[in-house]
C-alpha positions as CSV (number, residue, x, y, z in Angstrom):
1,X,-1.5,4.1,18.8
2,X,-1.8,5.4,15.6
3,X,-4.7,4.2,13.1
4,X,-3.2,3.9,9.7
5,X,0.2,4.9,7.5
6,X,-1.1,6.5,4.3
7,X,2.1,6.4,1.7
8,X,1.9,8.4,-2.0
9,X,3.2,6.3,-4.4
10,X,5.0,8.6,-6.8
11,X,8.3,9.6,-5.3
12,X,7.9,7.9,-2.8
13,X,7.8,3.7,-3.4
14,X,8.5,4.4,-6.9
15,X,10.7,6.6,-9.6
16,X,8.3,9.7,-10.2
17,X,8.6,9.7,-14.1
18,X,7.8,13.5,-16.3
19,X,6.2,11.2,-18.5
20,X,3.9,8.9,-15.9
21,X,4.1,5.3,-15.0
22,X,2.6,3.8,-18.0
23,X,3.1,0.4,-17.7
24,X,4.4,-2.5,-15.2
25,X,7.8,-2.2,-17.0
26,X,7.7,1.6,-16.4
27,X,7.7,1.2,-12.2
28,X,10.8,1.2,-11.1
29,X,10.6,1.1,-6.7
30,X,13.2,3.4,-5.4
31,X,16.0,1.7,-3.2
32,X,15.2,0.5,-0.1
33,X,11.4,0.9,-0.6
34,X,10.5,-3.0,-0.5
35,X,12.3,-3.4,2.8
36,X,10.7,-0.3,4.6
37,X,7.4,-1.5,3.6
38,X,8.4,-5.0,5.1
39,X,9.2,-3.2,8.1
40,X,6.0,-0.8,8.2
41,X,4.2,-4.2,7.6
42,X,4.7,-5.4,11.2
43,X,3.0,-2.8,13.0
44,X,-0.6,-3.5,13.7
45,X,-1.8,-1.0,11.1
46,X,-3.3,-0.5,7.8
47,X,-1.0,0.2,5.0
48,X,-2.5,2.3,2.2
49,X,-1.5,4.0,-0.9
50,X,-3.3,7.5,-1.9
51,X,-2.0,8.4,-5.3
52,X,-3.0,10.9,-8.1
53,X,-3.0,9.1,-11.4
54,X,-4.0,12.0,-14.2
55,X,-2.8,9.4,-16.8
56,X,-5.7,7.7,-16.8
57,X,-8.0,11.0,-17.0
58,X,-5.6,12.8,-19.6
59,X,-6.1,9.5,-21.8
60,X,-2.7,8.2,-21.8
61,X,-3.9,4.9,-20.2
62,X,-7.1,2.9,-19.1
63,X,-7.9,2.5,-15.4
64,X,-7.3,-1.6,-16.0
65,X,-3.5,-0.8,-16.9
66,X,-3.5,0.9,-13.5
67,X,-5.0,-2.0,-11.8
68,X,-2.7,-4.2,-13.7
69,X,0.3,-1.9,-12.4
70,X,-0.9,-2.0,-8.8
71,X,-1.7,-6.0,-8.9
72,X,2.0,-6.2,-9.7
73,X,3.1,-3.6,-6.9
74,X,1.2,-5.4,-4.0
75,X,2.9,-8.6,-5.5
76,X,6.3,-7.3,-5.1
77,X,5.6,-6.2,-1.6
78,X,4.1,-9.2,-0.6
79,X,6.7,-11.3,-1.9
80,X,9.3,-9.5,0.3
81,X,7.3,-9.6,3.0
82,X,5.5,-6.5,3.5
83,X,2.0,-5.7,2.1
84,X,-0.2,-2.9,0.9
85,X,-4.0,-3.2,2.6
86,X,-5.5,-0.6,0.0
87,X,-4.3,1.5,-2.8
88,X,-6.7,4.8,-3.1
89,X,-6.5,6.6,-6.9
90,X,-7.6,9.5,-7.6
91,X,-7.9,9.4,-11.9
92,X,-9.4,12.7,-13.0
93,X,-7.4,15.4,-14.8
94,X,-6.0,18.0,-13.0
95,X,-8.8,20.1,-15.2
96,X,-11.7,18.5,-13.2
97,X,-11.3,20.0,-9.9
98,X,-12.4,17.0,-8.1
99,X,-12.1,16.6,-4.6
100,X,-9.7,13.3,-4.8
101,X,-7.0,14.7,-6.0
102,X,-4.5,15.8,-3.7
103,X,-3.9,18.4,-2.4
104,X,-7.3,17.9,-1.7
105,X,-8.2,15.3,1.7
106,X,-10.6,13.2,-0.4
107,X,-9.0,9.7,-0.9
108,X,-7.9,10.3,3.1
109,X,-11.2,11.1,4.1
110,X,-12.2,7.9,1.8
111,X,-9.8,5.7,3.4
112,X,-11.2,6.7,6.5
113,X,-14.5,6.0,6.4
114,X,-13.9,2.8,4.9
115,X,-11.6,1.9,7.5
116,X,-12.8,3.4,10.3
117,X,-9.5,5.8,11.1
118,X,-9.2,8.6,13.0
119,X,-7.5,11.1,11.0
120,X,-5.8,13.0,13.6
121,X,-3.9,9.3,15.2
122,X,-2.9,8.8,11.0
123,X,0.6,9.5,9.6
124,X,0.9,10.3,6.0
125,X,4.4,9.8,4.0
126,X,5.0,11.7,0.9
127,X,7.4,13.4,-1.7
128,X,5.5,16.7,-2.8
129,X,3.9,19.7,-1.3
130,X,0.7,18.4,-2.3
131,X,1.2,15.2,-0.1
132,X,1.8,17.5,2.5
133,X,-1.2,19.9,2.0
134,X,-3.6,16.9,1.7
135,X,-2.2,15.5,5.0
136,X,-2.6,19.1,6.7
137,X,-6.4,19.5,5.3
138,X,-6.7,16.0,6.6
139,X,-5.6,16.0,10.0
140,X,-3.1,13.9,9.5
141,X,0.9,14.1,10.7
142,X,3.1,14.4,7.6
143,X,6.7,13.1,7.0
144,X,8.0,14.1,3.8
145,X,11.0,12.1,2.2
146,X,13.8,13.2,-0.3
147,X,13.1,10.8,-3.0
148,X,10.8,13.1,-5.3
149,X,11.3,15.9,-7.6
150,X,10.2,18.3,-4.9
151,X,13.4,17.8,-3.0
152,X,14.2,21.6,-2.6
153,X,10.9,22.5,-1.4
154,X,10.7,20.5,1.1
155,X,13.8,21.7,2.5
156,X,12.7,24.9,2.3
157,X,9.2,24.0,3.9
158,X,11.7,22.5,6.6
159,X,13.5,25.8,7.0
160,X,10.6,27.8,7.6
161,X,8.1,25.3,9.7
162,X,10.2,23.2,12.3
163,X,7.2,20.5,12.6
164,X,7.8,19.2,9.7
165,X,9.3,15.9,10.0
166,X,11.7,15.4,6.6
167,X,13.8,12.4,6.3
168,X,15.4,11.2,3.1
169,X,14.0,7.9,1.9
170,X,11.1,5.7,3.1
171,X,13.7,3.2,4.4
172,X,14.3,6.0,6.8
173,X,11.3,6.7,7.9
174,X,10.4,3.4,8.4
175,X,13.9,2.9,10.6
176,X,12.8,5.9,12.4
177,X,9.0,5.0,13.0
178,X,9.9,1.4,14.7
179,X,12.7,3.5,16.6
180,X,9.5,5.2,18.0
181,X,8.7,2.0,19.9
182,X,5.5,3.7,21.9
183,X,6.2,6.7,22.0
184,X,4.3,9.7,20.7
185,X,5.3,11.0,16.6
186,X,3.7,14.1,17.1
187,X,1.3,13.4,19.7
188,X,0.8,10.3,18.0
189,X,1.6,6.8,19.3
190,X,3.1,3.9,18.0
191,X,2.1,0.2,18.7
192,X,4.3,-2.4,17.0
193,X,2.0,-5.3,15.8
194,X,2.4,-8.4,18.6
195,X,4.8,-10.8,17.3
């Protein structure tokens, strides 16, 4: 059984915007993203979000307008049924060289405590090569999707490393996670949440 789905946010739910998601009218979920969290939502798992936010550290907004933003996402998942159990953010500018910001494991190792998770039984889902270098420093299993600007280096990191599971929206990984029934991802099994 695996202990938790980590998803960035990103490139991933949401259109990654060169000039940040500043505001509620600025987060614009990518098709299919609200129904692959609804279908991520029944298995027995927590569901959280591990993003890097420099806006707030570069001074471009205040961590409430991210709160505000993020109050707004978990209501659009909700009301299509799925749900977010935590969102993670790291806020500090790239500049700091904090420990929270990915590609660094520190909002996973976070989560973890705080949630009790075993790393190693946790699946991360992101767009970028950081997403996947956090996940590796982590322990976690990685599944990149299509949906960021990264797109061509992750095929590439694809080409060269055969492990890597790519697949080209959320809704796909989500179709392809409850094909998984219990079987192992990885080495990693899935129990659907009793119905």
């Amino acid at each position: 059984m695996i202990d938790a789905i980590f998803l960035d946010r990103d490139g991933t739910l949401n259109v990654e915007r060169a000039d940040y998601v500043k505001s509620i009218d600025e987060l614009v979920l990518l098709p299919g993203a609200l129904d692959a969290l609804g279908m991520l939502s029944t298995l027995a798992v927590p569901i959280i979000l591990i993003t890097n936010q420099s806006v707030i550290g570069r001074g471009i907004i205040e961590r409430a307008t991210m709160d505000a933003i993020h109050d707004h996402l978990r209501a659009l998942v909700h009301a299509h049924g799925g749900r977010l159990d935590a969102i993670y953010v790291c806020p500090h500018h790239p500049d700091a060289h904090c420990q929270c910001r990915k590609p660094q494991p520190g909002l996973l190792l976070a989560a973890a405590a705080d949630f009790q998770l075993d790393l190693t039984r946790c699946i991360f889902v992101g767009d970028s090569l950081t997403d996947y270098a956090a996940a590796q420093a982590a322990g976690c299993q990685s599944i990149l999707v299509r949906t960021g600007r990264q797109m061509q280096q992750l095929d590439e990191l694809a080409d060269r490393d055969p492990r890597v599971i790519l697949k080209n929206d959320l809704r796909a990984v989500a179709a392809w996670l409850m094909a998984q029934k219990l079987t192992d991802v990885e080495g990693v099994a899935l129990q659907p949440a009793a119905r």
